[in-house]
N, C-alpha and C positions, 0 to 999 in steps of 0.2 A: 348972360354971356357964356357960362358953363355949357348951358342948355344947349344954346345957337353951335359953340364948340363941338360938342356933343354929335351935333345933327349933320356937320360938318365930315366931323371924320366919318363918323355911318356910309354916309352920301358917299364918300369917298372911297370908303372899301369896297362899297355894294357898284362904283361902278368901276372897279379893278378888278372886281371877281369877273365879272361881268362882261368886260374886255371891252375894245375901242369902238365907239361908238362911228358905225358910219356915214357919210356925208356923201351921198347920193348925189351925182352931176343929172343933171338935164342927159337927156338923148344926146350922145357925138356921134359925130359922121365917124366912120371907120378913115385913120389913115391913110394918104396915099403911098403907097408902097412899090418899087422899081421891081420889077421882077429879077430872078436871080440871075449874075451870068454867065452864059454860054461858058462852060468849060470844057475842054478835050475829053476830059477822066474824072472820075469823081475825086474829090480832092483828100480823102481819108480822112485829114487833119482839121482840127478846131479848136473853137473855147464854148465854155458856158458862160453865163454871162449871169456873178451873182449879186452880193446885196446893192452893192455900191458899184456902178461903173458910172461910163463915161459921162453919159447922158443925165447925169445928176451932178457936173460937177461945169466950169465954167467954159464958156462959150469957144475960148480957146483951147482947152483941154481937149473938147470933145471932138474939135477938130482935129486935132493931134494923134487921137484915140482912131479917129473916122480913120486918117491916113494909114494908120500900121495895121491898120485891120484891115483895109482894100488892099494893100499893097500883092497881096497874090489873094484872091480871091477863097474861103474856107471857110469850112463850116462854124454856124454861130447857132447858141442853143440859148432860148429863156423859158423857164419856168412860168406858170401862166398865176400860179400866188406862192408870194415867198419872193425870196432871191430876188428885190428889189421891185416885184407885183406886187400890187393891192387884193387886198379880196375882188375876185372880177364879179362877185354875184352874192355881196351883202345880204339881199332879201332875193326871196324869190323872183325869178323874172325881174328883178332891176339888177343892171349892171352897170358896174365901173370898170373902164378899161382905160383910165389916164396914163397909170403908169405903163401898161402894160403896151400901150399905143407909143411911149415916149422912147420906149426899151425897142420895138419895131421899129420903129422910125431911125434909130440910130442903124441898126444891122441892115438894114435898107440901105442905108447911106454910105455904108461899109461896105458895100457889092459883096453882100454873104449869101451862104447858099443857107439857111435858116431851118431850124427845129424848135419845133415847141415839144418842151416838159410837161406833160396831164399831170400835174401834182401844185399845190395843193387842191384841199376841198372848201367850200366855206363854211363856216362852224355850223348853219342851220341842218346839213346834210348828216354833221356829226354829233349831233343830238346838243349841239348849242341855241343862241340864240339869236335868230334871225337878226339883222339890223348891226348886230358887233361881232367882232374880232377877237379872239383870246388868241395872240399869237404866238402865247407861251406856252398852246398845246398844238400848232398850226402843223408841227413836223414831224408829230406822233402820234395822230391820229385818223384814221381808216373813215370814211364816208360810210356810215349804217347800210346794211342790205336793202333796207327799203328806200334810199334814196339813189343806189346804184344807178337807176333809170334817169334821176336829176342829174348825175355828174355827166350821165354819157350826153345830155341834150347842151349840158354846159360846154364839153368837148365838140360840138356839129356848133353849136354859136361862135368858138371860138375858131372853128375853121373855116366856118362862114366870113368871119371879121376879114380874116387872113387869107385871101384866097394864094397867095404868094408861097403858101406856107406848105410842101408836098411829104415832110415826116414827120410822123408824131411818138415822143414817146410816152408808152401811159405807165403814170406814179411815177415814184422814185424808190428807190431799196426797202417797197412792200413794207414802209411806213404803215404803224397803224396792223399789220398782215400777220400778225403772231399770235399763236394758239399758244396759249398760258398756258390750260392743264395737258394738250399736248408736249410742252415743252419742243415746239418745233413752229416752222414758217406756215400760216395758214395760205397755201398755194389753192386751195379751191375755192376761199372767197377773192380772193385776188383774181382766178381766171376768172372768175365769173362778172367781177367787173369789168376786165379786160374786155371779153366777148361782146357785153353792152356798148361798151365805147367803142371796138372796132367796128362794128355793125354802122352804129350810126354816123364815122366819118365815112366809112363807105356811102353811104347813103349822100352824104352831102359832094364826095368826089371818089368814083373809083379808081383816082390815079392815086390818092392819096394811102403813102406808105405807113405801116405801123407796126412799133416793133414793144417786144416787152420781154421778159417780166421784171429787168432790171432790178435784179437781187442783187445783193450784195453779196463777193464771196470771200468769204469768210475763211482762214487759216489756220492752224493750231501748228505748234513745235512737232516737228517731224519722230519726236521719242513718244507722242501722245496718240495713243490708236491710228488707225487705218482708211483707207479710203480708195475710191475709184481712182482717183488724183493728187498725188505726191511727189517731190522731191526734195533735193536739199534744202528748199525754203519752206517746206511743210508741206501741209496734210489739209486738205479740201476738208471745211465741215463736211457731214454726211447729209444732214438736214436741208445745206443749200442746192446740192447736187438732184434730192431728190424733189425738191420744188421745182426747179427747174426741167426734170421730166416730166413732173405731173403739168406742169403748164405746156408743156412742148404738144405732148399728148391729148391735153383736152382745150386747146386753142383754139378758135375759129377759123382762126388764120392769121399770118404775120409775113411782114417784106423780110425782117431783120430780127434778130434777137440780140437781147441789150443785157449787159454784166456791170459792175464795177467792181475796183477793188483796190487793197492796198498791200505792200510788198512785208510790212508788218503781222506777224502773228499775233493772236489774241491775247497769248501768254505776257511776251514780253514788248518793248520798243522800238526793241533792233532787227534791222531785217536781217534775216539770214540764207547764204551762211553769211552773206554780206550785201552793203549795202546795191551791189552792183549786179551781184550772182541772183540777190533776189529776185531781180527782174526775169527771170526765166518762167517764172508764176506765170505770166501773162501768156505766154508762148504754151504753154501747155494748159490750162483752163482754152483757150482758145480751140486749140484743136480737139479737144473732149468737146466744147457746145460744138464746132463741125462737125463731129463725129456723129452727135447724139441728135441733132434737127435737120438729116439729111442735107445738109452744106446751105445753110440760112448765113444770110451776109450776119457777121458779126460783127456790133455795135461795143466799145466799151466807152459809156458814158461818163464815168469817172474815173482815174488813175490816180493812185498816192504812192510816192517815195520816199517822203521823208519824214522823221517821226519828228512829232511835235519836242521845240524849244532843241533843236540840235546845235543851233549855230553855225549853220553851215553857209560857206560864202555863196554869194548869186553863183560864182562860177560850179562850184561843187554841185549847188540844185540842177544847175543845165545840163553838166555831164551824167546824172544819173537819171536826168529827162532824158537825152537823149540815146542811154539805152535801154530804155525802156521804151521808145519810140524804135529803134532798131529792134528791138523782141516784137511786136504790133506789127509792122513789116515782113519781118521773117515768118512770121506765122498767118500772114494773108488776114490779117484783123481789115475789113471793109472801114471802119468807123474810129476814133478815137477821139474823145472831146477833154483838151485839158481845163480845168476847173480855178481860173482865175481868181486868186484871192485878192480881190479889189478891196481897199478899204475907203474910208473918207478924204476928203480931201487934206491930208496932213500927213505929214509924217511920211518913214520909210513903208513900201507894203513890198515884205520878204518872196521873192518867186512871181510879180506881177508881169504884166507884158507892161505898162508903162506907170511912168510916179504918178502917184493921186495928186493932184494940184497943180502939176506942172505940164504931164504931161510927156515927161522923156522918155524914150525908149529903155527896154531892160532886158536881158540877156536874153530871158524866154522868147521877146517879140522874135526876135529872127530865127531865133532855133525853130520855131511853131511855121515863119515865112518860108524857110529855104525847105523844111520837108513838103511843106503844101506842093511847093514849085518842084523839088526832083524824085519825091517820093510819093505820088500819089497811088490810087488804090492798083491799080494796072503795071504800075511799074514795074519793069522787066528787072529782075535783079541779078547782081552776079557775083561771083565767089573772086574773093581777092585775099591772095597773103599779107602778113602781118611779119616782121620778124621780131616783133614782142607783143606775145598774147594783153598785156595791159591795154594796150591800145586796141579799142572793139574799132571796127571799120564797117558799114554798110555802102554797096557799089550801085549804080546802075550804068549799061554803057556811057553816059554824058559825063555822071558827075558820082563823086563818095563823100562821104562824110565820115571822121576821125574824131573819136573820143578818148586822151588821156584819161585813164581810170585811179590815177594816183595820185599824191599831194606831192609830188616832188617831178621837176624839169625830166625830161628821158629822149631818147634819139629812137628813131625804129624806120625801118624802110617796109613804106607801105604799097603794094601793088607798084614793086620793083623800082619807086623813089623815095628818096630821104626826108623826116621830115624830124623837126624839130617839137618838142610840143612843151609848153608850161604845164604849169600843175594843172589839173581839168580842165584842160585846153580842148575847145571843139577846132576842129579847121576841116575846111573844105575844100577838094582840089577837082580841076576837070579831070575828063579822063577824053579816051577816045580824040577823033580827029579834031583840031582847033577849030 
């Protein structure tokens, strides 16, 4: 009995190390998929769509989920493994696309206008082992140079699958891209993947847009050295900035170029000088990548404002999304995809667009709806008073949107009427002729 015990746990570790063993479906037809619809304008605004959404949860949920996500038509992003995908290429040349078909299937059904993530790899590219999954190294590790060539035919399969599918971004925040004894981002194995992959979706469609390098940018405390890019909220690492030209420089070519980032400094948790003021980051990285990729549509594929465990009410998260969605605006950002923290089906999930299990809408859904519909990438903007700078206002002739930036009720006349606002109160009002 010892022995058999013995042989038990062995077996056991050898295949934890080892990672998830795959289970290969038969050949599936590809999806059928609606194409996306016709819209006026591109629509700026989105979600990504991570571990846990709709489409894993009950039949009436998802219909729930379907409705607030059609309700104005916007952009929808899934990662092709990870973020609720399976390994799509277990072993070589077999593939699984269940989930990854089940994740389309929904955004399809949601009249989105759709992106797929090039991120992850499958472990055999990353010197794992064909057939499993170690998904507890899935998000921090780089596809080997010598398989480069495999991830980009993985990327032409997967836009083959999807012919619906017209932007792609490749990686995510150059995962795996860090030069150790450099002490900085490895930007020249990262182009170099890049340029593989754009080549070969080109090859499968040259309508098909692709943007990169989707670094993360990264901040420090404005008292801590120097940089191209600073101000009251800090100080642009140097390392990101200059990845970012060395990819600009030696690209193949790109529709868009893609950032993320978050209003926190590396130093501390709090954004500065505050939680609201931070948001100016976004507006000025923005206009440096314009500046520095000859006016490439700019993509920010993820945004973050608030730091972890704050406690802040749904309503406090919406008000500092939504100026932070009035900075992306003001500064002609092409693109902006917020990052849905969908959980399981239970329980509260803090900042979602709707309850896991149920189903209900939550602050973000409309805040996310009413920009798609009056703030799209074209939108003519225009300059409106405030008589209390608390209150941020963003105009277009039709319609504005009003953000109380304080935890206490306040009165303010905006664009010459009165309005009343609660604590982080969003309100919307027309403008122009009824």
């Amino acid at each position: 009995m010892a022995l058999v015990a013995g042989i038990m746990i062995y077996a056991g570790t050898r295949n934890s190390s080892a990672g998830e063993q795959a289970t290969i479906p038969p050949t599936q037809a590809a999806p059928s998929l609606s194409a996306p619809p016709a819209t006026e304008d591109w629509p700026r605004w989105g979600v990504t769509h991570t571990q846990y959404s709709a489409d894993q949860d009950t039949p009436e949920v998802r219909e729930a989920a379907v409705g607030i996500l059609a309700r104005e038509p916007m952009l929808q992003n899934q990662h092709i493994m990870g973020w609720g995908a399976g390994n799509p290429e277990p072993s070589p040349g077999r593939y699984d696309f269940r989930d990854l078909d089940r994740r389309m299937k929904m955004m399809s059904d949601s009249r989105s206008i759709p992106v797929i993530t090039l991120c992850c790899a499958p472990d055999w590219m990353k010197g794992g082992t064909a057939g499993r999954t170690d998904w507890s190294k899935n998000h921090t590790t780089a596809p080997k140079r010598e398989h480069f060539d495999d991830y980009a035919r993985l990327a032409a399969t997967v836009a083959k699958r999807y012919p619906t599918v017209k932007h792609f971004m490749v990686w995510n925040e150059f995962k795996g891209f860090w030069n150790q004894a450099g002490n900085r981002w490895d930007a020249e194995a990262y182009t170099e993947l890049y340029n593989k992959v754009y080549d070969a979706l080109k090859k499968v469609n040259p309508e098909i847009k692709v943007g990169g390098p989707y670094v993360p940018i990264d901040h420090h405390d404005p008292r801590i050295g120097t940089s191209e890019v600073s101000g009251p909220w800090g100080v642009v690492d140097k390392r990101v900035l200059d990845a970012i030209e060395y990819w600009i420089k030696h690209k193949k070519g790109a529709e868009f170029v893609v950032v993320d980032g978050a209003t926190m400094t590396k130093e501390q948790e709090q954004p500065l000088p505050d939680e609201f003021g931070a948001t100016a980051k976004f507006s000025a990285i923005t206009t440096w990548l314009r500046q520095k990729s000859g006016d490439l549509p700019v993509w920010w594929a993820e945004y973050y404002v608030e730091p972890e465990n704050t406690g802040w009410s749904e309503e406090k998260v919406a008000a500092v999304q939504a100026t932070a969605m009035m900075e992306f605006a003001r500064s002609g950002v092409t693109t902006a995809l917020y990052w849905n923290p969908q959980k399981k089906p239970a329980g509260e999930c803090h900042g979602c667009l709707w309850v896991p299990g149920r189903g209900d809408e939550m602050p973000m859904a409309g805040l996310l709806s009413g920009f798609v519909k009056w703030f799209p990438t074209n939108a003519k903007l225009e300059q409106v008073t405030t008589s209390d700078p608390k209150v941020r206002v963003l105009a277009q002739p039709n319609q504005m949107v009003m953000v109380n930036t304080t935890d206490a009720e306040l009165t303010a006349t905006v664009d010459g009427k009165p309005f009343t606002f609660k604590a982080y109160e969003i309100k919307w009002s027309q403008r122009g002729p009824a």
